[in-house]
Every structure is written in structure tokens, then in C-alpha cells.
C-alpha positions in Angstrom: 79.3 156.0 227.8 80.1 156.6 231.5 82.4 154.6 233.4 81.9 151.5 234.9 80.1 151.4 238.6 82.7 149.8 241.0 81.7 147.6 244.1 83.6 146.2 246.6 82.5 142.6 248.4 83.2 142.7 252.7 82.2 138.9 253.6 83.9 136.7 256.1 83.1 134.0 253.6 85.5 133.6 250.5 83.1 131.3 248.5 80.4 133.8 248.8 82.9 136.7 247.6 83.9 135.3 244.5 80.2 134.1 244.0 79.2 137.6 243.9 82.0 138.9 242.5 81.6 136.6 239.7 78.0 137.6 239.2 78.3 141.7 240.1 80.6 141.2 236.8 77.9 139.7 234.7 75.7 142.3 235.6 77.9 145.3 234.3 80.2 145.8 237.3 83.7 146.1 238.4 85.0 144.4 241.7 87.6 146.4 242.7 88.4 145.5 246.3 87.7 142.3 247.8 87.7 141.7 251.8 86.9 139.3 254.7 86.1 142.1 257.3 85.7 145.6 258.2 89.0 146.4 259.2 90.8 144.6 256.0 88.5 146.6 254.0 89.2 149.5 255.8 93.2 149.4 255.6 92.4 148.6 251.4 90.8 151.7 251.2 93.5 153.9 252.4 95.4 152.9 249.3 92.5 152.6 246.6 90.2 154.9 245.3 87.0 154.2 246.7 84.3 152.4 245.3 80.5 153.5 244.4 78.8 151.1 246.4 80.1 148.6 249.3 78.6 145.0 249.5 78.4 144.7 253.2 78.1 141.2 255.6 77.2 142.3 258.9 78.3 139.6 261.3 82.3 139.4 260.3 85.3 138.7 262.6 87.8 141.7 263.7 85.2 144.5 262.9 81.6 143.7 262.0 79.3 145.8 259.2 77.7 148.0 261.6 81.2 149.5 262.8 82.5 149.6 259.7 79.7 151.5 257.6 80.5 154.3 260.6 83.8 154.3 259.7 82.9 154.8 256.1 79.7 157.1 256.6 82.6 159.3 258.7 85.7 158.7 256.0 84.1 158.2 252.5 80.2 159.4 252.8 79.8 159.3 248.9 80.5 155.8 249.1 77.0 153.8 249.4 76.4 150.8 251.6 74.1 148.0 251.3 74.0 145.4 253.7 73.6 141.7 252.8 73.2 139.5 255.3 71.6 136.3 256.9 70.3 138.2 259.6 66.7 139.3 258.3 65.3 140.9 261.6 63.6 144.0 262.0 66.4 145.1 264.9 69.3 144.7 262.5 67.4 146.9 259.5 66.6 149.5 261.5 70.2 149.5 263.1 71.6 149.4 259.6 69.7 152.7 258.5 71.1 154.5 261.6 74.5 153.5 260.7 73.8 155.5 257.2 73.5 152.3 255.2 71.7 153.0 251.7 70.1 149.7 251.3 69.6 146.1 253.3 69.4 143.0 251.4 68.7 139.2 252.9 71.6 136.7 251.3 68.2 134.5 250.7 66.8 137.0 248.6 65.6 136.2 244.8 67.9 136.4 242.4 65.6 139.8 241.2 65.5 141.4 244.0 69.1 141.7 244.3 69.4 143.0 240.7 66.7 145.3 241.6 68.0 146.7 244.7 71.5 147.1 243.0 70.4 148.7 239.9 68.2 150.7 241.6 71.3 152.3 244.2 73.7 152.0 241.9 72.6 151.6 237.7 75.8 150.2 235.4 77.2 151.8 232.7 75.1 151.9 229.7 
């Protein structure tokens, strides 16, 4: 058995975090850093071992997705990105791939298309 895949939740919006955290869980992963922006997230990692994959808001107070998955693509490039966001425009996709980000996911998307995209960038322990 390998070990569990580890996430970490960067949304302005606490209700939303612990949402997903609660069902990232049920789906076989581990939450192990939770933050409201960029830069929070950023000062967490510098005393945490960094996660597989980071659950990414774009549009956050202090410092917003796009600058933060630079700051990650430059500090921690093993550690993949996928953006979820409200914004579901063509502009902020393709800004999100220059950025380095692994995957872009709409916070209306199905309920299956979120397990899909997740398993598919990042598959839980088995």
C-alpha cells in the first residue's frame, strides 16, 4: 500500500475549505494544509512538507492563484496545481497553463468531473 496523496485547500472562503476538505477525505485523501490566500499558504509551506497537489482559488485577497502557483512552480515544482475557480473564461485557462498549473477546474463543475480530474492528477492510495 502506498501512502496517502496529500492536498492542500487555498480559498478565501472558509465554508468552501472545509466543504472540500471534508469531501477530498472521503475520497481517499489527506488535508494537510489549509489556507485563505497565496501568501498564508506560502508562509505554511516553509514549515511543512509539501503536499502532492494544491487546490488552488484564483481570485483571493493578499496574493491571488496566478502569483502564487509562480511562486510554487519556482520553490516546489513537484508539487501539482489545479485551479478551481468561479472564473470559467477562456483568458484565465490559458493564463493558468502559463503559470505551470497541472489542471483547471470550474467550482460549478459535476460532482464527477472533479473526482475525475483529481484522480486522474493525483490517484489515492489503493
Amino acid at each position: 500500500m502506498k501512502n496517502q496523496s496529500t492536498i492542500a485547500v487555498v480559498d478565501d472562503h472558509a465554508l468552501l475549505r472545509k466543504a472540500v476538505n471534508y469531501r477530498l477525505t472521503g475520497m481517499g485523501y489527506k488535508v494537510v494544509i489549509e489556507a485563505e490566500n497565496g501568501k498564508q499558504f506560502l508562509d505554511k509551506l516553509e514549515d511543512a512538507p509539501s503536499p502532492d497537489l494544491c487546490l488552488l482559488d484564483i481570485n483571493m485577497p493578499e496574493m491571488n492563484g496566478f502569483e502564487t502557483a509562480v511562486q510554487l512552480k519556482k520553490k516546489w515544482p513537484a508539487m501539482k496545481i489545479l485551479f478551481f475557480s468561479m472564473q470559467n473564461g477562456s483568458t484565465y485557462m490559458k493564463k493558468a497553463k502559463e503559470v505551470g498549473a497541472d489542471g483547471y477546474l470550474c467550482k460549478d463543475a459535476s460532482s464527477e468531473e472533479f473526482n475525475k480530474i483529481l484522480y486522474t492528477l493525483l490517484p489515492p492510495a489503493v
